[in-house]
Backbone bond lengths (Angstrom), bond angles and torsions (degrees), N, CA, C in turn:
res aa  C-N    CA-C-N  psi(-1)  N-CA   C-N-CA  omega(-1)  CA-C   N-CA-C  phi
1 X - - - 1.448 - - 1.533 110.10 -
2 X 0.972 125.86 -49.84 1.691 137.01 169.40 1.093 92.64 -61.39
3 X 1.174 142.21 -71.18 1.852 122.99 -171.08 1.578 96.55 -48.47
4 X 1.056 147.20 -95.80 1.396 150.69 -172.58 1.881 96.78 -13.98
5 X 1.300 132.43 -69.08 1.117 120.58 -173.50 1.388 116.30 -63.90
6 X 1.491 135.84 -26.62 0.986 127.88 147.51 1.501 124.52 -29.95
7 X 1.299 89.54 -85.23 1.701 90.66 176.23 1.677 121.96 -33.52
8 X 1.130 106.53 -36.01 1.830 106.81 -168.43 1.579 101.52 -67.77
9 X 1.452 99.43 -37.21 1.902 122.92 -170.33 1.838 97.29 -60.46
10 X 1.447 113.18 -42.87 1.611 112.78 -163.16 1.765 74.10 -91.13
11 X 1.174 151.70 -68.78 1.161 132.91 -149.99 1.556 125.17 -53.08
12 X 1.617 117.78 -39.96 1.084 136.00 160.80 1.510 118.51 -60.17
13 X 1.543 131.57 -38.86 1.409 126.24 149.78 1.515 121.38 -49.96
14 X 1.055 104.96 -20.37 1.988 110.21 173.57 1.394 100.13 -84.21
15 X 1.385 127.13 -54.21 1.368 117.17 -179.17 1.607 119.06 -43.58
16 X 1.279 97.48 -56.23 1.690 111.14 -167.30 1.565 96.78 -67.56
17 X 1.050 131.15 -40.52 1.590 109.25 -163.63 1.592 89.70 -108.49
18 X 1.340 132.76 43.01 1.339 138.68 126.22 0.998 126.94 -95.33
19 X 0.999 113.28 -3.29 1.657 143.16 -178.48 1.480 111.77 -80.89
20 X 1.532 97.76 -49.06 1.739 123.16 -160.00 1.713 88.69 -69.09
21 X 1.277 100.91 -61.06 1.335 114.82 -163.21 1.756 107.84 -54.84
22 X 0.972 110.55 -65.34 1.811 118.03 162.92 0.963 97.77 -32.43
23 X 1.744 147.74 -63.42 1.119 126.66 -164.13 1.328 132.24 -91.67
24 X 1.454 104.73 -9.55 1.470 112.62 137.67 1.405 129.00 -34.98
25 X 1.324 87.06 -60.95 1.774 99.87 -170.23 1.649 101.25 -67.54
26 X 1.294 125.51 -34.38 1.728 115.43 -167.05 2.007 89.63 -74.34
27 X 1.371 101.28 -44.78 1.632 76.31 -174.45 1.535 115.51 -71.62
28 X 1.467 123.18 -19.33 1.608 80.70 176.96 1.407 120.92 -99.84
29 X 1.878 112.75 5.24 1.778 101.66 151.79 1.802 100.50 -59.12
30 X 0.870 132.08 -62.84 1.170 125.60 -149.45 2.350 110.07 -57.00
31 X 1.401 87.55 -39.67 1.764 97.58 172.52 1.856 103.44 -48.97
32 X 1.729 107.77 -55.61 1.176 104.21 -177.17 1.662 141.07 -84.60
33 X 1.623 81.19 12.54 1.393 91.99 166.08 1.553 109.27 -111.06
34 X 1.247 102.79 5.60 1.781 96.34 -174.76 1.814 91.80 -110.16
35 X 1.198 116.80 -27.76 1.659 92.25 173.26 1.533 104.55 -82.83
36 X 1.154 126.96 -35.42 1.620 124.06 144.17 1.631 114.17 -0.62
37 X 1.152 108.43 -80.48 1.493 116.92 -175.14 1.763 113.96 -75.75
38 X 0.996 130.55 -34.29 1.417 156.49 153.61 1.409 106.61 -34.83
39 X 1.398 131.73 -35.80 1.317 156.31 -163.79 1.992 120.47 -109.84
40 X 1.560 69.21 -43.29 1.830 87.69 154.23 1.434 130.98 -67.33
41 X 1.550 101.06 -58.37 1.613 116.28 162.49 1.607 125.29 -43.80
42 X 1.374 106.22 -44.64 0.987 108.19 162.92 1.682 151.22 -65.12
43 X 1.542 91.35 -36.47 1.646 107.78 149.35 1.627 113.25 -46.00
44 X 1.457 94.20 -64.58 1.756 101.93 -173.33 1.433 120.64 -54.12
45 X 1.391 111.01 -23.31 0.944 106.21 -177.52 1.605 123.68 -95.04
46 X 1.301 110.44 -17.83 1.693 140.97 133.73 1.535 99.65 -26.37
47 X 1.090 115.59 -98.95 1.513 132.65 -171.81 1.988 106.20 -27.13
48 X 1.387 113.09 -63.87 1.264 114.13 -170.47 1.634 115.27 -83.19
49 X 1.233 105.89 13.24 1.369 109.69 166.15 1.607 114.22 -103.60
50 X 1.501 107.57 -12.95 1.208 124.37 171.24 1.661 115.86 -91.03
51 X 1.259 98.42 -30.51 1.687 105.51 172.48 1.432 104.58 -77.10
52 X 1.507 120.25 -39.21 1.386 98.51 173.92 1.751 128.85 -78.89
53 X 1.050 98.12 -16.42 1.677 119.18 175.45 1.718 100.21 -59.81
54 X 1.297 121.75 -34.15 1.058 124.63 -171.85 1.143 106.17 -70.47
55 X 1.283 107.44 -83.50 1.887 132.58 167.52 1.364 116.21 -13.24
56 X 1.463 107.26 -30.05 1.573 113.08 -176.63 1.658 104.80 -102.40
57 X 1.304 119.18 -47.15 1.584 98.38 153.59 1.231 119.38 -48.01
58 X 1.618 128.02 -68.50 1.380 124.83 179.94 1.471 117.62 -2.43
59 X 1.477 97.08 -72.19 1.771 137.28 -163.95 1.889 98.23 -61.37
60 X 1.414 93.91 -45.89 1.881 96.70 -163.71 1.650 99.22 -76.68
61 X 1.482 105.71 -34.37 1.723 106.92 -164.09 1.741 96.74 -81.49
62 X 0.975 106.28 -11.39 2.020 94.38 179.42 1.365 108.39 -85.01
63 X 1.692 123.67 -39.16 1.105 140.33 142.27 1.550 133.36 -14.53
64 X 1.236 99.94 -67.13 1.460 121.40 160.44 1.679 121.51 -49.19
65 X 1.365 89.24 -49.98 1.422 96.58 -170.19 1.733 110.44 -69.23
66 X 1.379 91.52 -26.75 1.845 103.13 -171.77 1.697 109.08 -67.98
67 X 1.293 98.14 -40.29 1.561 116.48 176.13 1.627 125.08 -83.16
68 X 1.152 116.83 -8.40 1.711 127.93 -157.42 1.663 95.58 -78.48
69 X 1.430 111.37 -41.08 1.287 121.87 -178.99 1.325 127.16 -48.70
70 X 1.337 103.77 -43.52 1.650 135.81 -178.15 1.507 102.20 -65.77
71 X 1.020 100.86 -63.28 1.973 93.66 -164.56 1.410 109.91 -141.86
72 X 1.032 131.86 161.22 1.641 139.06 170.30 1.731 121.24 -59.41
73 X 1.351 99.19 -29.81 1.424 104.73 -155.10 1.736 85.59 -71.35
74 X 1.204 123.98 -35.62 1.251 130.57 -143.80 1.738 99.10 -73.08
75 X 1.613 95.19 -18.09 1.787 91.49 -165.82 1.552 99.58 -93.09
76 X 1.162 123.36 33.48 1.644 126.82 -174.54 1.571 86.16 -120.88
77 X 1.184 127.08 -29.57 1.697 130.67 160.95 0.956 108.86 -66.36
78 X 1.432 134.17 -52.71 1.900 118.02 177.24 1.138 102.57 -52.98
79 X 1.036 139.55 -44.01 1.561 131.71 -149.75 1.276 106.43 -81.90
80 X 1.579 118.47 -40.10 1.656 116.86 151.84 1.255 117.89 -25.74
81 X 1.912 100.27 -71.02 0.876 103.58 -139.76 1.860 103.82 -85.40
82 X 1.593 122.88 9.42 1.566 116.02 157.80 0.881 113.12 -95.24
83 X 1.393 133.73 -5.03 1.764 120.03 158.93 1.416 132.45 -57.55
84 X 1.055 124.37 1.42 1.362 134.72 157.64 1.660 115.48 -96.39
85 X 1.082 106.04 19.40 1.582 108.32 169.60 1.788 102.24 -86.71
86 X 1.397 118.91 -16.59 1.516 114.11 171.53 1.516 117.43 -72.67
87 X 1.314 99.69 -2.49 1.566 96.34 177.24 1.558 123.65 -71.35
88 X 1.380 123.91 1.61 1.478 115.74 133.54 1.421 134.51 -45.99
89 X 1.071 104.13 -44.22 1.768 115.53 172.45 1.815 117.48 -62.62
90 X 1.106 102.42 97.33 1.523 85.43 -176.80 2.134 126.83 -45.17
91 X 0.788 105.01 -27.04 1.739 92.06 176.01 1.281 119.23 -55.81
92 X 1.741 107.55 -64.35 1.285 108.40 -176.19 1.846 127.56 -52.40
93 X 1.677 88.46 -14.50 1.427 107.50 -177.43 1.599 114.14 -65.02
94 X 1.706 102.20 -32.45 1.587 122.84 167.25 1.408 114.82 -63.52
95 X 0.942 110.35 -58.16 1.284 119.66 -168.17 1.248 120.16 -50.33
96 X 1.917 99.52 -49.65 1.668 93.66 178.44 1.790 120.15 -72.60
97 X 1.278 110.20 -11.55 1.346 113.12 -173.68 1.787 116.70 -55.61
C-alpha cells in the first residue's frame, strides 16, 4: 500500500512540474509577443509623428508660398517653415518634440 502511494506521490510531482514548465513556456511566448507589439507601437508611433510633421509643413509651405509674394516678412516663415523637412532623420525628429 505505501509503495502504491509512493508512486501516485512521484507521479503527481511529474504532473505539477510539467505544469511549471508549460507555464513557463506560455509566459515567455506571451513576454515576447508583448515587447513584440510594444516595439511595434513604437515604430507607429515614430511614423505618425513624422506624417504629421509633414502635413504641417505641407499645410505651412503652401501657405508660405501663397504669401511670400506679398511681403518679405513672410519669407522668414518659409524658412521656418522648411526646417521640418529633417524630420526624416530621426534626431531632429527628437528635438522638435
Amino acid at each position: 500500500m505505501t509503495g502504491k502511494f509512493v508512486d501516485d506521490i512521484k507521479l503527481e510531482q511529474q504532473r505539477v512540474a510539467g505544469l511549471i514548465v508549460q507555464l513557463k513556456n506560455e509566459i515567455g511566448q506571451v513576454t515576447n509577443s508583448v515587447a513584440g507589439k510594444e516595439t511595434q507601437i513604437q515604430e507607429l508611433t515614430g511614423k505618425l509623428d513624422v506624417l504629421k510633421q509633414v502635413e504641417e509643413f505641407y499645410t505651412k509651405g503652401v501657405v508660405g508660398q501663397e504669401t511670400e509674394q506679398s511681403t518679405e516678412p513672410q519669407q522668414a516663415e518659409d524658412t521656418q517653415a522648411q526646417e521640418p523637412q529633417s524630420v526624416f532623420a530621426p534626431e531632429p525628429n527628437d528635438e522638435q518634440s
